[in-house]
N, C-alpha and C positions, 0 to 999 in steps of 0.2 A: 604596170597597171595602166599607167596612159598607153601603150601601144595597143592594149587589150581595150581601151576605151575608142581610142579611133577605129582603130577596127572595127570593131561592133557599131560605130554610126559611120563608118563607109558602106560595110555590108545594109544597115538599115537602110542608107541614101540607097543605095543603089536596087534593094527590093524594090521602095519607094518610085523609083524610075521603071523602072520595068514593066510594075502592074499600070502604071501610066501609059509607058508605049502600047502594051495590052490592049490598053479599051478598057482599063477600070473604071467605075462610076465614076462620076462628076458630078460636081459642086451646080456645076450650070445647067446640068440635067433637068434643075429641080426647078420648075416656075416661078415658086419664091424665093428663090438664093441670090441671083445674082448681086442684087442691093448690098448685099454684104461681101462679094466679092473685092480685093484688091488690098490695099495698105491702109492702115489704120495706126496714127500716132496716139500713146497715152496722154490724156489733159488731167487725169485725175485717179487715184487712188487709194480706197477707204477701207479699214474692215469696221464690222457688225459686230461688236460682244454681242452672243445670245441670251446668255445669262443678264446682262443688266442695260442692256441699248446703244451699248458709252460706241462711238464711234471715232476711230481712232487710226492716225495716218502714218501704220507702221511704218509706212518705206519712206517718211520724211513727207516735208509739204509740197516739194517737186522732185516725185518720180520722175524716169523715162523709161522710156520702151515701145511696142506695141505689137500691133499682131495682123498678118498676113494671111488670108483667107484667097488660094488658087483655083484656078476652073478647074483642074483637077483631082479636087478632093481633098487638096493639103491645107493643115494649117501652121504655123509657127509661130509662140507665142513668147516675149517675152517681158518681162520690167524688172526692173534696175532701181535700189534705192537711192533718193537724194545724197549727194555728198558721200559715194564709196568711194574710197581711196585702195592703191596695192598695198597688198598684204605680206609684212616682210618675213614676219614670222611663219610659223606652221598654226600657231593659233588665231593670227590673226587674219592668214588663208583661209582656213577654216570657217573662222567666225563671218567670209564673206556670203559663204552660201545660204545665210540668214537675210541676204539683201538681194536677193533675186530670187524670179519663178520666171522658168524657162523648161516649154515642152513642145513638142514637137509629134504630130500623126497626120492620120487621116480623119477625115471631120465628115460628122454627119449633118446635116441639115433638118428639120425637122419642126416647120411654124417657126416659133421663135425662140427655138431651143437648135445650140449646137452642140455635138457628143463628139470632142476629140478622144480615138481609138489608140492612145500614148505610146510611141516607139523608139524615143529620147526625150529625158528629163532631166533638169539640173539634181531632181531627188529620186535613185533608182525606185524608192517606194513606190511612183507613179507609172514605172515601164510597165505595161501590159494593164492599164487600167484605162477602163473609159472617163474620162472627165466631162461632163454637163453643165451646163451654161443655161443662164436665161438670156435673152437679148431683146431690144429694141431698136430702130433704128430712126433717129425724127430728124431729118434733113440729111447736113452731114457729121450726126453725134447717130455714135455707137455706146450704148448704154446695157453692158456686163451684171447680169450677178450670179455669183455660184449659190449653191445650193448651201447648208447648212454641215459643216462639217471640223473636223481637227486639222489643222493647218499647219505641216509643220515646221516652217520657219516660225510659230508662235504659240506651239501646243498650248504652254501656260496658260493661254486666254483663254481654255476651252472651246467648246465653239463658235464658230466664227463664219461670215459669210463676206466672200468680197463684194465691194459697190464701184465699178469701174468704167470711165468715160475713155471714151478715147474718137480720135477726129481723123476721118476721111482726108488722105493724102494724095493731091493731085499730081 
């Protein structure tokens, strides 16, 4: 199953390259993109109960991660919950993929919405799914929020929307 897994994100890497050498659209195409271009460290992240407001810092009080925005057209996104350790078991493997989100496409731009077009994820549910973003960007903070949805490193909360900072890296 892992040989079946690399596989399928070499072959993805390597689509990914090719419609690049191409002449696929770019990120920097677009008038308003470039600001959001490059490396972006997480400083902060929060979910939204919908049902009752409560906001709450599934992945511990210091995440890490962040997210990579290419002239391109790529993006790669990931976080990491505070204090994961390795996983000796098979369940406690398992219970790690509760402490990250990590995906990987091609990104649309679009005002201050971006649409990653999902071609590797930590959760297959997301491959071939577009994911939507709100964003802002006031200096050098990059300010995230998804849309209103089931998340499922936390289905139980029911809906839920994330609240995400993260900081321009020189």
């Amino acid at each position: 199953m892992i040989t079946t897994t690399r596989r399928s994100l070499s072959k993805t890497l390597a689509l990914a390259a090719t419609a690049a050498a191409l002449g696929a659209p770019t990120l920097a195409a677009a008038a308003d993109t470039p600001d959001i271009l490059g490396t972006w460290r997480l400083v902060s992240y929060v979910v939204e109960v919908q049902q009752t407001g409560e906001i709450m810092p599934v992945m511990g009080p210091k995440p890490s991660g962040g997210v990579v925005f290419t002239p391109n057209g790529r993006v790669f996104f990931m976080l990491t919950a505070d204090g994961r350790k390795p996983g000796k078991t098979d369940a406690e493997k398992a219970a790690l993929l509760d402490t990250i989100v990590s995906y990987t496409g091609r990104a649309e731009i679009k005002g201050d919405q971006w649409t990653t077009h999902v071609e590797a994820a930590w959760n297959p549910q997301w491959v071939g799914t577009a994911q939507t973003r709100n964003f802002k960007i006031d200096g050098d903070r990059l300010q995230v929020t998804t849309p209103w949805r089931v998340m499922p490193n936390w289905a139980d909360k029911g809906m839920t929307r994330s609240l995400i900072t993260f900081e321009r890296q020189k």
